[in-house]
C-alpha positions in Angstrom: 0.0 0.0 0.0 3.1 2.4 0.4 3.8 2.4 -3.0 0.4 3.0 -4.4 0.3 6.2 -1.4 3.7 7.5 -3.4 2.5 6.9 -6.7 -0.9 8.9 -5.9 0.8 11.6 -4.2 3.5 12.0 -7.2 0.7 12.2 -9.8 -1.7 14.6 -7.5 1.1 17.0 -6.8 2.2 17.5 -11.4 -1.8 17.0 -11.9 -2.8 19.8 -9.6 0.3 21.9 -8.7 2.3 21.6 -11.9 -1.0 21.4 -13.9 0.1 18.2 -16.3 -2.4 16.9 -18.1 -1.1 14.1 -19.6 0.3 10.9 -18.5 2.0 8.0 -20.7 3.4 5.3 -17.7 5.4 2.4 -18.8 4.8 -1.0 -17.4 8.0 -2.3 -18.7 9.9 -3.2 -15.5 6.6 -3.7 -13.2 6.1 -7.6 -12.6 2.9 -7.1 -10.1 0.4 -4.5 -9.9 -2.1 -4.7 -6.8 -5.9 -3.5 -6.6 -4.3 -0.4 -4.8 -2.3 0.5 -7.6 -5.0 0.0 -9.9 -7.4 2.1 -7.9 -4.8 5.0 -8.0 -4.6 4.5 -11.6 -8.0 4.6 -12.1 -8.1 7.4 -10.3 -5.5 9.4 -11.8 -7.0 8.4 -15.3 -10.6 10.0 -14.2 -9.4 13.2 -12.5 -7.3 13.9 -16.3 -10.3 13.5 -18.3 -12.0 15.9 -15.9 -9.3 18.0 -16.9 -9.4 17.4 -20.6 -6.0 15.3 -20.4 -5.9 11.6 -20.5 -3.8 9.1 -19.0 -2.3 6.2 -21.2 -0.9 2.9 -19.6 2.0 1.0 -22.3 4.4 -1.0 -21.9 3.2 -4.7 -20.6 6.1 -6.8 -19.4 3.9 -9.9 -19.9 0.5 -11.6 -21.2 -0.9 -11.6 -17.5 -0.4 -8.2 -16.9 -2.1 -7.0 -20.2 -4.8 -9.1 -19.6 -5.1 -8.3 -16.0 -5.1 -4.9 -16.8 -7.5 -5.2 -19.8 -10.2 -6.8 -17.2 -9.4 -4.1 -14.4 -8.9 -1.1 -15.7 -11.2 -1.3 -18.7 -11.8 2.5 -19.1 -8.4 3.7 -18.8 -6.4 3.7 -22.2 -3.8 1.3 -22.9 -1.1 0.8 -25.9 1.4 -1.2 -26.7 4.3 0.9 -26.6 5.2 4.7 -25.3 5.2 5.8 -29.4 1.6 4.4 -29.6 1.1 6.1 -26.5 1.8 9.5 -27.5 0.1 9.1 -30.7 -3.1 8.3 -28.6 -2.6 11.6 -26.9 -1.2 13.5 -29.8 1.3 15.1 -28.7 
């Protein structure tokens, strides 16, 4: 749960003090993702569409994460890769 508490307070702080609005995070060297991390994710995603930003998650490091995170975090975009990513995104 401490990571997921660091990972909400990083985004909170460039979403709200910095004023990003767009997000591309890379999966690449995460083996595990928990329900809390999720739920911060999904959180994050909804407060930058609020915002007119968007959140994209890339960068699977294996079939059971993409499908994991495919059936859990169904509205939050995903790509395959960070250049996919930023095309979603268009910047």
């Amino acid at each position: 749960m401490e990571n997921s508490s660091i990972l909400e307070t990083c985004l909170n702080y460039l979403i709200q003090e910095k004023g990003v609005k767009y997000f591309v995070i890379n999966l690449k060297n995460l083996d595990y993702l928990d329900q809390e991390g999720i739920k911060v994710l999904q959180q994050k995603y909804q407060d930058m569409i609020l915002h007119d930003g968007n959140l994209v998650i890339c960068g699977y490091k294996n079939i059971y994460m993409k499908e994991m995170i495919r059936e859990e975090m169904k509205n939050v975009s995903q790509a395959d890769n960070e250049l996919a990513a930023f095309h979603m995104i268009q910047i």
